[in-house]
C-alpha positions as CSV (number, residue, x, y, z in Angstrom):
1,X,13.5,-13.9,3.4
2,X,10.1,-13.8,5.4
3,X,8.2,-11.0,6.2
4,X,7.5,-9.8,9.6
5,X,3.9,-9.3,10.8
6,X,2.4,-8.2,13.9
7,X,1.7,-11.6,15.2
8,X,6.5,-12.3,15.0
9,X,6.5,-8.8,16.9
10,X,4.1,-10.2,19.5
11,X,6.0,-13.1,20.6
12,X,8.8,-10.7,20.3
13,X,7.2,-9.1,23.1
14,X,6.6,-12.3,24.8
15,X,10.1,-13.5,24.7
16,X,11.4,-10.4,26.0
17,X,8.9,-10.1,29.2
18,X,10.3,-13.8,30.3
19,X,13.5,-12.7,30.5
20,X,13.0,-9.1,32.4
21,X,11.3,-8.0,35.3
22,X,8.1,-5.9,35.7
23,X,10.2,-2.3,35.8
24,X,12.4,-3.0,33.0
25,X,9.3,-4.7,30.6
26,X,7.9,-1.1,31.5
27,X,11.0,0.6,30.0
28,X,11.6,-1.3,27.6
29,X,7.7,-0.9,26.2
30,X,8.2,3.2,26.7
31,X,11.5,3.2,24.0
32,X,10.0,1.0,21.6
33,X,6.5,3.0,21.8
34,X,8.8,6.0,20.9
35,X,11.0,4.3,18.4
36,X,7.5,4.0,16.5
37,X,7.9,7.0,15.6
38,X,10.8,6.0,13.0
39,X,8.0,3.6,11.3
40,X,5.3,6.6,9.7
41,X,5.0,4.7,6.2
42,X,2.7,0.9,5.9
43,X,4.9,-2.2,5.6
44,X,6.0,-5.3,7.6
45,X,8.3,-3.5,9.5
46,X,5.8,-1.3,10.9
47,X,3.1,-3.8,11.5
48,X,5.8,-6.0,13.4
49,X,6.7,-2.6,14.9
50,X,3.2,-2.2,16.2
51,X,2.7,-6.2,17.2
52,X,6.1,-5.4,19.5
53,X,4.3,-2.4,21.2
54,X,0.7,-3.7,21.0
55,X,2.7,-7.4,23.4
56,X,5.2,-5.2,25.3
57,X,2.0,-3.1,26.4
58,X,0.0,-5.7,27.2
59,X,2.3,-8.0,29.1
60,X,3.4,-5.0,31.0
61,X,-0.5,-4.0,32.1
62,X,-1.2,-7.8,33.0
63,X,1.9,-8.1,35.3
64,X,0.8,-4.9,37.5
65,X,-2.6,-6.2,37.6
66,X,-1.2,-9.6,39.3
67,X,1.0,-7.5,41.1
68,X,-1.4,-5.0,42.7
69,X,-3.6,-8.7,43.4
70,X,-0.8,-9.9,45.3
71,X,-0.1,-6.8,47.5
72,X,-4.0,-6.7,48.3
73,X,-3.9,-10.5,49.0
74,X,-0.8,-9.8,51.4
75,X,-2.5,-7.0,53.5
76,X,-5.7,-9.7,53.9
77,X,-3.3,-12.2,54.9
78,X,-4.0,-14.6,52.0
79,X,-0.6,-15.8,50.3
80,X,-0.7,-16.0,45.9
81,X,1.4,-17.8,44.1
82,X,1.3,-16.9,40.4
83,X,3.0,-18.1,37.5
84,X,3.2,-16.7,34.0
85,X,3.4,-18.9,31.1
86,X,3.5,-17.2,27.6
87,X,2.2,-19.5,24.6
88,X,-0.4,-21.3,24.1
89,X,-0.2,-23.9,26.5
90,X,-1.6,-24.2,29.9
């Protein structure tokens, strides 16, 4: 069996922010920062533990940052289209 690194817990992360919105990802990041917790002791588990928290976090942050972009586009009147593509490809 394969261990788990930080790296498989951040496209963890990545494949749970395509399938949630922005208020979910947020929750979702909040009980598996807490659930951290459990993991006090080195290993794979935590460091995939902390790659989950470390993506989750990050996604989250970037998606209100486009957000709050948006809503001060709106109220100038300019219209932004944005599309989010996770991997490496773009």
């Amino acid at each position: 069996m394969r261990n788990l690194s930080f790296e498989d817990g951040y496209e963890v992360a990545k494949l749970i922010a395509k399938g949630v919105d922005l208020p979910r990802l947020q929750r979702i990041y909040e009980v598996v920062k807490k659930a951290m917790e459990c993991f006090k002791e080195e290993g794979d588990e935590r460091d995939f533990m902390l790659g989950l928290v470390e993506g989750l976090g990050e996604i989250s942050r970037l998606r209100e940052d486009i957000a709050r972009i948006i809503n001060v586009a709106k109220s100038m009147g300019i219209s932004i289209e944005v599309n989010i593509r996770y991997g490496e490809e773009v």
